[in-house]
C-alpha positions in Angstrom: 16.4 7.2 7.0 17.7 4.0 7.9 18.6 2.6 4.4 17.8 2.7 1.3 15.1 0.2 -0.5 16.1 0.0 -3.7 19.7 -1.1 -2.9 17.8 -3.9 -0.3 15.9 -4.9 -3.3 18.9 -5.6 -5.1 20.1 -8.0 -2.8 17.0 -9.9 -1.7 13.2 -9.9 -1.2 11.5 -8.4 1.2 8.2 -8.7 3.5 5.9 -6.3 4.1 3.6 -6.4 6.6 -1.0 -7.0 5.7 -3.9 -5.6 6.1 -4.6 -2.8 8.6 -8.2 -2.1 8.4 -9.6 -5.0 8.3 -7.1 -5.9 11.1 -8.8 -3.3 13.2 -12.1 -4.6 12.7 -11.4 -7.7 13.6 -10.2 -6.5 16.8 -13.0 -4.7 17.3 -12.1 -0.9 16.1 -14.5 0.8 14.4 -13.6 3.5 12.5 -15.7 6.0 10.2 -11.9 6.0 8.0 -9.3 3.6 8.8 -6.8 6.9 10.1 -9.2 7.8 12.8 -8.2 4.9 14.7 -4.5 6.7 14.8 -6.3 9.0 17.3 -9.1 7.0 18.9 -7.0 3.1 19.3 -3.4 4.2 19.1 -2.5 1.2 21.2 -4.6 -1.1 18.8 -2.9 0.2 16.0 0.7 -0.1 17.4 0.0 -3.7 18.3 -1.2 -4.3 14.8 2.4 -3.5 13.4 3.7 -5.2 16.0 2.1 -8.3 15.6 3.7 -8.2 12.0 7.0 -7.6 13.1 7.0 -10.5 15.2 5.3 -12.2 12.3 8.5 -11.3 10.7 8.0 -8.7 8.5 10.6 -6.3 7.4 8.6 -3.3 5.7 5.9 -1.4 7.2 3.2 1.7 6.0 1.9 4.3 7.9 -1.9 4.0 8.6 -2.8 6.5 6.6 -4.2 5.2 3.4 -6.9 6.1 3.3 -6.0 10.0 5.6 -5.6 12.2 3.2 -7.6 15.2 3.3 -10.1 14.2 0.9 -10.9 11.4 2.0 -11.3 12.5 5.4 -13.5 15.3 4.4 -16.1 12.7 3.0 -16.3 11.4 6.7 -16.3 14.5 8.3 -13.0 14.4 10.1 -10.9 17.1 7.4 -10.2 19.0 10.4 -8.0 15.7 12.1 -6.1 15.1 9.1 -2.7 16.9 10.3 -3.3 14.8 13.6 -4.2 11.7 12.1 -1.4 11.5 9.7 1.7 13.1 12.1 -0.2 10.3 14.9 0.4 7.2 12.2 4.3 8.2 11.6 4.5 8.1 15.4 3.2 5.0 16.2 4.8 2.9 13.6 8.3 3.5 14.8 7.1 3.3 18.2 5.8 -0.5 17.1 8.7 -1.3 15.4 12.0 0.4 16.2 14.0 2.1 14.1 15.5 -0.3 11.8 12.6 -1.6 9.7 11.9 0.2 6.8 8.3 2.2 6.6 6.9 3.4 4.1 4.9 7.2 4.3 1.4 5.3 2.7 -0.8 7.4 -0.2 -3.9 6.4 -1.0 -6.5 7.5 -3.7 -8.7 10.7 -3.4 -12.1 9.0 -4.2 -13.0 11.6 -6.6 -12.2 11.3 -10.6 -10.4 13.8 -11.5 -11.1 16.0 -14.5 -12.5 15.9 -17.0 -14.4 12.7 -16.3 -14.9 13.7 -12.9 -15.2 17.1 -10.7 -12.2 17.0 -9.3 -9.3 19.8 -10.7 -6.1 17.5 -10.9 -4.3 20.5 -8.9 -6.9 20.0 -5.9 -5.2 16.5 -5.9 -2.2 17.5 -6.0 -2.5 20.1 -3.5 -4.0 17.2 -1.3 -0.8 15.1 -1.6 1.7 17.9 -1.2 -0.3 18.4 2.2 -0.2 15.0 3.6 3.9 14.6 2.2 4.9 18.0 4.3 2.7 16.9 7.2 4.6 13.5 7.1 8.0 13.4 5.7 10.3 13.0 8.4 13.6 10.8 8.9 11.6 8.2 10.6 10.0 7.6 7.0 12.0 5.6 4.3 10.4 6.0 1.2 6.5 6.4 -0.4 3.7 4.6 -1.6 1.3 5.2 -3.0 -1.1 1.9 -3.6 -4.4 0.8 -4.7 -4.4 3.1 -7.3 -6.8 2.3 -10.5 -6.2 5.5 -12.4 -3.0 6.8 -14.2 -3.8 10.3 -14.3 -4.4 10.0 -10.1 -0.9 8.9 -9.6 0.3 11.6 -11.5 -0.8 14.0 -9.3 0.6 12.2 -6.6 4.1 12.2 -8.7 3.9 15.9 -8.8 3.0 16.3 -5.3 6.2 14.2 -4.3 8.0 16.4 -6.7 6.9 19.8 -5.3 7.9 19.2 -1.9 11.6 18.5 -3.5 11.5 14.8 -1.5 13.9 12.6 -2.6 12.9 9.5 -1.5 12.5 6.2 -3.5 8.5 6.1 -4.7 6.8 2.9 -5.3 3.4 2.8 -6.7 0.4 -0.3 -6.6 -2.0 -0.3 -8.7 -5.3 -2.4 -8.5 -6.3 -4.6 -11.2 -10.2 -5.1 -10.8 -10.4 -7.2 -13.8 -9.9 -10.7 -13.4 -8.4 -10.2 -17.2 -5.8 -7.5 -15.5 -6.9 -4.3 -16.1 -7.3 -1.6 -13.5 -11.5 -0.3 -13.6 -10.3 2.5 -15.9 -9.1 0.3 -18.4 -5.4 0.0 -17.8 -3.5 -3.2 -18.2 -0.1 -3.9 -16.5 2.0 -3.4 -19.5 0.3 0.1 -20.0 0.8 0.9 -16.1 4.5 -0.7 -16.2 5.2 2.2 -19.2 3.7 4.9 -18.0 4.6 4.5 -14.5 8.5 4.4 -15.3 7.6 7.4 -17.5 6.9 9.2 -14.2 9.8 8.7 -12.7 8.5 5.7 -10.2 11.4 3.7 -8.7 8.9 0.7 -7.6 6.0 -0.8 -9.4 3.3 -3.2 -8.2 0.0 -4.1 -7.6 -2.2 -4.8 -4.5 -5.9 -5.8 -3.4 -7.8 -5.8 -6.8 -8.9 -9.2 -8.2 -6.2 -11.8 -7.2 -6.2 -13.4 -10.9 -6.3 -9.5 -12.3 -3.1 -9.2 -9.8 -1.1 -12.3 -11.6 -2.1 -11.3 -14.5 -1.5 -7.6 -14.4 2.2 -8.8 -12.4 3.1 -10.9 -15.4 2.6 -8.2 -18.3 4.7 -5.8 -16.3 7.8 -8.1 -15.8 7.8 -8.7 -19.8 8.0 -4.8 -20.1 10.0 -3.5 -17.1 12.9 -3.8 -15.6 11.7 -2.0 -12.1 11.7 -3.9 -8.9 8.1 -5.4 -8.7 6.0 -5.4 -5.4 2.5 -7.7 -4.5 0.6 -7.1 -1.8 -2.3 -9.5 -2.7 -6.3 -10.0 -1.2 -6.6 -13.0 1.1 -8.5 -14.4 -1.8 -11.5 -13.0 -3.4 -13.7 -11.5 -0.7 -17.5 -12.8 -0.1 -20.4 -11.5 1.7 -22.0 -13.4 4.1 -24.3 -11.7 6.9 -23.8 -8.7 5.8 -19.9 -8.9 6.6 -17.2 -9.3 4.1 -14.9 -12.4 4.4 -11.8 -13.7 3.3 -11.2 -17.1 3.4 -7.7 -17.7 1.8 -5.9 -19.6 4.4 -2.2 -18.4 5.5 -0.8 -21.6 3.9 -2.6 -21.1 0.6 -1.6 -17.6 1.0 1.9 -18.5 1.2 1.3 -20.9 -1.6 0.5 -17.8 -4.2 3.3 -15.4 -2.9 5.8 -17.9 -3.4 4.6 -18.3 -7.3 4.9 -14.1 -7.4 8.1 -14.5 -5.9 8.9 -16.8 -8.9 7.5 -14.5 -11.1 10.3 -11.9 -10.1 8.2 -10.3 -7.4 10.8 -8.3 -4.9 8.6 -6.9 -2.1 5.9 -8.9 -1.0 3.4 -8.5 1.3 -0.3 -8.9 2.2 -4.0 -6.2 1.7 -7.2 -7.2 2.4 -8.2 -10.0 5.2 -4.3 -10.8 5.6 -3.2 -11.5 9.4 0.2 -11.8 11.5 -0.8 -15.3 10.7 -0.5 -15.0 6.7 2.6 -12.8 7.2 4.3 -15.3 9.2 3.7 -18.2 6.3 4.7 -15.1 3.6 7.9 -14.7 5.7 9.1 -18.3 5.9 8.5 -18.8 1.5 10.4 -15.5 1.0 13.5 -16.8 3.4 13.5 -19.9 1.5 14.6 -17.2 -1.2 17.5 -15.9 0.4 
């Protein structure tokens, strides 16, 4: 571990870099989930986090988001997780050295838990505690755990974190779907800010989602918490046209809302869906204005 987040936090904000999937597409990967490219376009995938760095971000994730077991299982590729996940570890700090910080990346199951769902909250948690022993390693700095819409999700990832006895700092992202700032199981940011400090989470946040849901959602947990705040926000609201999703936020405007999270008290910063090296690089020159 190279150093520790939370104490970076303290003395400025930091950049993370954007979007991965969509970032593969774009270049042309296609991918039944966004880890199989770890595997099939490992070069691809290294250049993505590369073109970040040089965009000048300082915070990285593992392309595994959406590689846990589970997830994988749906698309037929269970067997590859191990692979998959040990592959994304690798090629991150091959990309980018060994002194940015990079973050071991959780994503949700896709299942609802129990009881309004079929999944057994100890299947989940079993799935986490997997993907953490396959992946914790000194090249990793810390975990998160993002795009998260339901409470009782992340606490299975909590305990998973717990069981393996890592001691790392955990930030967690929720997604506000609501334009109004509530997550698409009802929680607001206040009610996430609570319970997620609650659990023991040393970072708090929210990413992708609905970008005025995102605000919002950022707002009501600065007037309860305390917790350094993370956004990793949409290139705008997505639209379908042609049967393709687009984002059309430009890397200027983009750099136009970070800097009012920033404001806001936002201390790790970066970009989710249809962000580019371009929007990172604008993101990057607003959040050294700060220093």
């Amino acid at each position: 571990m190279s150093r520790c987040i939370l104490d970076e936090l303290k003395e400025r904000v930091l950049v993370c870099e954007g979007a991965m999937g969509s970032e593969l597409t774009a270049r042309g990967v296609s991918f039944r989930n966004s880890g199989e490219a770890n595997l099939s376009h490992p070069d691809v995938v290294r250049a993505v986090h590369g073109d970040y760095l040089q965009a000048g971000a300082q915070v990285f994730q593992t392309n595994t988001f959406a590689a846990n077991s589970l997830m994988l299982e749906r698309a037929g590729l269970a067997e590859q997780a191990a692979a998959m996940q040990t592959a994304a570890v690798r090629i991150v700090r091959e990309a980018v050295g060994p002194e940015p910080l990079v973050a071991l990346g959780l994503g949700p199951t896709g299942h609802l838990l129990a009881p309004l769902g079929g999944l057994p909250p100890e299947a989940a948690v079993a799935c986490y505690q997997r993907q953490l022993e396959t992946m914790l390693s000194p090249a990793v700095d810390f975990v998160l755990a993002e795009t998260f819409e339901a409470l009782d999700e992340v606490a299975t990832v909590v305990a998973a974190v717990q069981a393996t006895g890592c001691k790392l700092p955990l930030a967690v992202s929720m997604a506000f779907s609501s334009p109004s700032g509530a997550t698409m199981m009802g929680h607001d940011g206040a009610q996430v800010a609570r319970r997620l400090a609650d659990l023991g989470v040393d970072i708090i946040g929210a990413n992708c989602g609905h970008v005025e849901g995102l605000r919002r959602a950022l707002e009501q947990m600065a007037e309860v918490s305390d917790l350094p705040l993370m956004a990793q926000p949409n290139a705008g609201q997505p639209e379908l046209v042609a049967g393709r999703t687009v984002y059309r936020q430009t890397p200027e405007e983009f750099a136009r809302f970070a800097q009012e999270l920033i404001e806001m008290g936002v201390r790790l910063i970066g970009g989710c869906c249809g962000t580019t090296p371009a929007h990172i690089r604008q993101l990057a020159r607003v959040a050294q204005a700060e220093v």
